[in-house]
N, C-alpha and C positions, 0 to 999 in steps of 0.2 A: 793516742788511741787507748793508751791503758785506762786512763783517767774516763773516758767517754764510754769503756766496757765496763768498771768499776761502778760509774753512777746509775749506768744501766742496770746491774746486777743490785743496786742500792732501791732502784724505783722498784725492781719487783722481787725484792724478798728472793734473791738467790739463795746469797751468801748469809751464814750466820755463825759468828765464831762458836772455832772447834769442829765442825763441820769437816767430814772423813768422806771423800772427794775420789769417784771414778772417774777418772780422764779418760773417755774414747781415743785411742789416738791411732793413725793409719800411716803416718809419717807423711803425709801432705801438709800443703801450706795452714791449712782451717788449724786441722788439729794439732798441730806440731806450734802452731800460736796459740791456741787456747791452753796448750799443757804448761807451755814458759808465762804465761801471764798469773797463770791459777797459782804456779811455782814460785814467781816473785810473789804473788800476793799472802802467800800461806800463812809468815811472820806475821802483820798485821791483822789478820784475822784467825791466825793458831790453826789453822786449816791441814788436815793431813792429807795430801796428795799420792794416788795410786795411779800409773798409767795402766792400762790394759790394752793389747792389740791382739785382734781377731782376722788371721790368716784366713783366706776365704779358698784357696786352690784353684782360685779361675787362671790366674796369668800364671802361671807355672814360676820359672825362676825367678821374673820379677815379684811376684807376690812374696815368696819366701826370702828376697832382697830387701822387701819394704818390711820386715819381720825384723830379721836381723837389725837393722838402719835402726828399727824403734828401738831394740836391748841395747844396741849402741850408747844411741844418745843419750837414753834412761842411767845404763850404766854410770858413764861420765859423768854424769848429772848428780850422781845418787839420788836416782828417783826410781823410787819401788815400782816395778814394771811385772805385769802377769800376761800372758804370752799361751796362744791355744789357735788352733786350726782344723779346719774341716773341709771334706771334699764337696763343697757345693754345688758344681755340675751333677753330682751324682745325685744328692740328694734334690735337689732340685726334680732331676729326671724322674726320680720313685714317686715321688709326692705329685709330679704331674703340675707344678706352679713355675712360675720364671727363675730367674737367674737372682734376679734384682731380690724379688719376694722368700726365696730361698735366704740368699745370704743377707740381708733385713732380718728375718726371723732370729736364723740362728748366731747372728752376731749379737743381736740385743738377748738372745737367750745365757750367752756367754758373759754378758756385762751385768744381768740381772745375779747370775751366780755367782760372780765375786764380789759383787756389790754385799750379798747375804753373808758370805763365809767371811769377808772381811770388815762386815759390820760395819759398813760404809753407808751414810746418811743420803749418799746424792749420785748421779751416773750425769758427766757433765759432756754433754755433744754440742761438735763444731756449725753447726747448722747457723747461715748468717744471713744477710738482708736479701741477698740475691738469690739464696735459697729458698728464703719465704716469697718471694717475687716468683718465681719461675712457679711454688705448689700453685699459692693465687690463680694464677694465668690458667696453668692445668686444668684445675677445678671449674673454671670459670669456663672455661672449651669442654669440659666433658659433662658439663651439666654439674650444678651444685644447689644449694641453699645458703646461707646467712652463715650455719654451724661450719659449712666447708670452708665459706670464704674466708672465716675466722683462721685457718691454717694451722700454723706451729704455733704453741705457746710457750713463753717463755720459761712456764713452769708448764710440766705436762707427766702423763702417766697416772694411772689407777692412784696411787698414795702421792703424785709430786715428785716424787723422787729424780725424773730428768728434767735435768735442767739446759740452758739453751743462753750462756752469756756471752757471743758474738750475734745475735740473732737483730743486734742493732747497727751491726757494722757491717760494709759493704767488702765483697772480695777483692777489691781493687786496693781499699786498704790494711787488709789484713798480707795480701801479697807486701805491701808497701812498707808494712812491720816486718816480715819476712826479713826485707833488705837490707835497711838498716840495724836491723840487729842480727846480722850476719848469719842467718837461720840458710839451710840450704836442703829442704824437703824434698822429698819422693813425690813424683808427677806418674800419676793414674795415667797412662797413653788412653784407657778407653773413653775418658772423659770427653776427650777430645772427637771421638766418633760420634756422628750424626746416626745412631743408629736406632738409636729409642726416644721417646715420646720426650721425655724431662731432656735430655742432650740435643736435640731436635731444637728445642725450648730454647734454648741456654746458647747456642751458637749459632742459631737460624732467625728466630722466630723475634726474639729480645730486642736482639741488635738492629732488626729492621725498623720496628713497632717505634725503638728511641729514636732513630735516626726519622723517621717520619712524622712523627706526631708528637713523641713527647720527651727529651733528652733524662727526665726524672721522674721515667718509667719506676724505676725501681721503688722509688719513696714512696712514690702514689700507692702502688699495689699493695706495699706494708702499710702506709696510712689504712686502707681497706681493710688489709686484716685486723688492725688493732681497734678500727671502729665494730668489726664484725663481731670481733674477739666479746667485748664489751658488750654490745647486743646481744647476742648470743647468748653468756652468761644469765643474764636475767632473763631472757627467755626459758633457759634450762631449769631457773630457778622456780620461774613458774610452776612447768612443768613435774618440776619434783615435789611441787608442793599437793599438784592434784593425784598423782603417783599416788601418796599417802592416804587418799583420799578411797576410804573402805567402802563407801556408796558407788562409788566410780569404778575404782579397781580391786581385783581381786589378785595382789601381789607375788601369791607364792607361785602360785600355776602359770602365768597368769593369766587375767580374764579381765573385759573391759566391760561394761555397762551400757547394753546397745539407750538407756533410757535417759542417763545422764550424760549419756558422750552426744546426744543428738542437741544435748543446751550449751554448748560448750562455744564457742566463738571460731573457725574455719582456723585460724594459725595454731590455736592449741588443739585441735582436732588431730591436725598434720603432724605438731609434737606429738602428741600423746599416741599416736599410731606407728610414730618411729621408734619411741620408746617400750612399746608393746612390746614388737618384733624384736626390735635388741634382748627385751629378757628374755621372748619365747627362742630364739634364737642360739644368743651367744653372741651376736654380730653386731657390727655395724652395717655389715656389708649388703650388696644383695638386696635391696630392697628400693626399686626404684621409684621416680612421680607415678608412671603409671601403676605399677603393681601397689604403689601406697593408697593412688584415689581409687583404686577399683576395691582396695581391704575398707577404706574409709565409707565409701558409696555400700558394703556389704554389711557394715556396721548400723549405718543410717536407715536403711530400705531393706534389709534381709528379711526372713523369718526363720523358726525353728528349723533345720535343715538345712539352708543354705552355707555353702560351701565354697573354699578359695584354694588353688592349690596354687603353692609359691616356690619359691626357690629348694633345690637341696629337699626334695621333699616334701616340706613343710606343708601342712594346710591347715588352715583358719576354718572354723566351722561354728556359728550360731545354733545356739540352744537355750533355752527357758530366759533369753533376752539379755543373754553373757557371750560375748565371742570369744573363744580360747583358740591358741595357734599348737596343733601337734607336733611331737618331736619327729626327725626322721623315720622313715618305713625300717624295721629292723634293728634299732635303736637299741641295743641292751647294754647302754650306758650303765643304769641306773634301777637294772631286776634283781640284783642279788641281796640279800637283806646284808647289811652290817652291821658288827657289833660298835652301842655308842663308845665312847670313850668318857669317861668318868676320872677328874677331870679333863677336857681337852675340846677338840674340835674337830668333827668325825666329819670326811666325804662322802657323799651319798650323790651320785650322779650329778647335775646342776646345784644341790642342797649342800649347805655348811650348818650343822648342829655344832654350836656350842654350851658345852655343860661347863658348871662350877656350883660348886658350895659354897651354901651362903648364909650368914645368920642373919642379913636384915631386909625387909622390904624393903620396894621401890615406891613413892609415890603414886604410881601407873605401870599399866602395861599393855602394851599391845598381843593382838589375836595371833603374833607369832612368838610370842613367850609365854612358859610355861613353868609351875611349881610342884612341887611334889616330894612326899616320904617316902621311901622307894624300898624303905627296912624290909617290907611282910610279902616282896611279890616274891615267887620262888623262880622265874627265870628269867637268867640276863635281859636287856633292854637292847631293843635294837633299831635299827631307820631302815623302813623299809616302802614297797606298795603294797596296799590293802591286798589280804589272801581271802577265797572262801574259807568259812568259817570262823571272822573277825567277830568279835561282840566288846563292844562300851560298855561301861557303867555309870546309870545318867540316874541324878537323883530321885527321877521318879520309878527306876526302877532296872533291868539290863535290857538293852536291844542290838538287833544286827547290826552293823557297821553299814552294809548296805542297804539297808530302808532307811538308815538315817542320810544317806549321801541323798538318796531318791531324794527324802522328805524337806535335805534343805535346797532341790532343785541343781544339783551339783549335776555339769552333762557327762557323759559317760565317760569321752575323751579327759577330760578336767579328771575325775573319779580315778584312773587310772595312772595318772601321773601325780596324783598329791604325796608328800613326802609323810610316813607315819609313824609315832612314836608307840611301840609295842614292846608286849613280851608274853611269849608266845602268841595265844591270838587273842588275848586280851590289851586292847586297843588304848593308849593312855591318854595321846593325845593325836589329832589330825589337823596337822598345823596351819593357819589362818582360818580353822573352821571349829573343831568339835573338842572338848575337853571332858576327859574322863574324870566322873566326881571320883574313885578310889585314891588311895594313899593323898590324900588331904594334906595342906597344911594351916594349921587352924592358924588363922586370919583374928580373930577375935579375943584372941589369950597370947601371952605373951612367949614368946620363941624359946624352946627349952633345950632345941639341940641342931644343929644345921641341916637344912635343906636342899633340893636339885633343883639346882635353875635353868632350864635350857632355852633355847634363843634358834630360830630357825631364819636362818637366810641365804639369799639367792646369790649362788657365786655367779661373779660376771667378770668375762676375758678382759686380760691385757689387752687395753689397745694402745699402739703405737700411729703418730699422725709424721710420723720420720718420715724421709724419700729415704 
């Protein structure tokens, strides 16, 4: 099995020497094999391995058993182990989500922060064949797409950074490893409860499905995901190609083109409307076939006015032949002005401005960067929403901030939430839209002393496709 998790790890670019390695470990069979595998491997590939184990406070003694058990073994081992716990039920309770999605969150929030402080390349989870079989199955019973059935991937997370090298091998033999190499792990009793939907899955539903129809269940359903995976991929890619696409979309806000999205082909309609919602969003979530064809059909057949309201608030509303999706009712993420940061990378509600100093051009640029001498303004710069009393300076001469939004047909909703480069109320730049000619940097003669380059973009959530 090592040899067959190694080549696995070899097909998709896990492993790369030197590579400074978060081991999830819970002291179960999954993960108490993937930390001795990673451990023997380290040598050969110079790998520096950290266990971390995240106390979740649901089973009371036993949890704080399987705590101990992992410093144990770590100990003995000398394997650098980092060790943290939180009252789950409770937090769970306040936040008003499950058990499951509680300690999910704040476990992977645990392994993201030492993964940072330890300046660790990778967060490596026990997730294996029969895990990816049982999401499959799930997705497949609760309604899905192509993107769903795709599942876990073997590389996964916002930067890649989780990775997933038993995701090829089945628990029957990672148990089997267990054995012979005389491992003797902590068993979850809740696992074994029929109590929620994936356990339901995994000791009900599985075992019937093989014994009836198909004994290599399991295979099939990973075969599916890794054809999905694959499909998927290039669909995405599609779709991020029309993303970029400034006749189409209007990225920062964002905003879709009720005039180019009605020539688009029905499957990248359906992308490019899931992808909307994620930016206007933050989610994946939430947004289902129906609420997508009825945002899709609002797109195609709307007029100036019409209106969608969606999840969490949210509504979609058509104007001058742009649909924009508003944020929450009461939303004041993102009203207070901030000061940028010079250099650095400033939060501004959904928005990431990043500044730096620069002595050389770029070939190109897009309508979310911007340059500038910034010597002769007399006050700080800041990311804000347009105020009354905004005014630009545009080379034919000064104008309001708002007759210029009117003028480039910008709807009122959009107008309100664009992210704006200011100081005081002199307006420098209005990102994906209007650029102030002031503090210039002459283009035309050669560069005599460094310039502000700033870069406006859309932060978008961590997601996790973990159980």
């Amino acid at each position: 099995m090592l040899e067959q998790i190694e080549q696995f790890c070899r097909d998709h670019a896990l492993l790369k020497r030197g590579d400074r390695i978060v081991v999830a470990c819970s002291g179960g069979p999954d993960s108490l094999a993937l930390l001795v595998i990673l451990w023997r491997l380290r040598h050969k590939y110079a790998l520096h391995i950290l266990a971390a184990h995240f106390e979740h406070g649901i089973r009371g003694e036993d949890s704080q058993a399987d705590a101990a058990f992992v410093q144990e073994f770590c100990e003995q081992r000398k394997i650098p182990v980092r060790l943290a716990s939180a009252d789950v039920p409770a937090s769970a309770s306040v936040r008003g989500i499950s058990l499951e999605t509680a300690a999910r969150e704040l476990r992977y929030q645990f392994l993201e922060r030492v993964r940072v402080e330890e300046k660790c390349d990778a967060i490596a989870v026990a997730h294996h064949a029969d895990d990816q079989a049982e999401t499959v199955l799930m997705r497949i019973l609760r309604g899905t797409g192509t993107q769903g059935l795709a599942a876990m991937r073997p590389r996964s997370g916002r930067d890649g950074h989780i990775i997933r090298p038993l995701l090829g091998v089945t628990k029957a033999a990672i148990r089997e490893f267990c054995a012979v190499q005389g491992l003797q792990p902590r068993e979850d009793s809740t696992n074994a409860q029929a109590d929620c939907t994936r356990n339901r899955l995994r000791l009900e539903t599985l075992p019937l499905l093989k014994q009836a129809y198909n004994p290599e269940l399991t295979r099939a359903l990973c075969q599916l995901a890794e054809v999905s995976a694959a499909e998927s991929d290039y669909f995405e890619q599609q779709i991020g190609e029309l993303w970029r696409q400034e006749k189409l979309v209007r990225r920062q806000t964002p905003a879709l083109c009720q005039q180019e999205f009605a020539r688009l082909p029905l499957a990248l309609q359906r992308g490019l409307i899931r992808r909307f919602w994620q930016a206007a969003s933050g989610s994946r979530q939430d947004l289902g076939f129906v609420q997508a064809e009825k945002l899709r059909s609002l797109l195609l057949t709307g007029t100036t006015g019409s209106r969608l309201e969606l999840a969490h608030g949210f509504a979609a509303r058509l104007a001058y032949g742009w649909l924009t999706c508003g944020q929450p009712t009461g939303s004041e993420e993102a009203a207070e002005p901030v000061l940028l940061q010079i250099p650095g990378a400033t939060v501004w509600g959904s928005y990431c401005c990043r500044a730096e100093w620069r002595e050389e051009l770029p070939a190109a640029t897009s309508s979310f960067e911007f340059y500038l001498q910034p010597d002769e303004l007399a006050e700080p710069i800041v990311i804000r929403r347009r105020e009354p009393g905004d005014m630009m300076q545009l080379p034919g001469g000064r104008k309001k901030l708002k007759k210029l939004l009117i003028d480039d047909k910008i709807p009122q909703q959009e107008r309100d939430q664009l992210p704006i480069i200011a100081a005081g109320h002199e307006v420098l730049w209005v990102a994906g839209h209007r650029r102030s000619s002031l503090c210039p940097v002459a283009f035309d003669r050669p560069i005599e002393k460094k310039f502000l380059y700033l870069k406006m973009e859309r932060r978008e959530e961590i997601y996790h496709d973990e159980r």
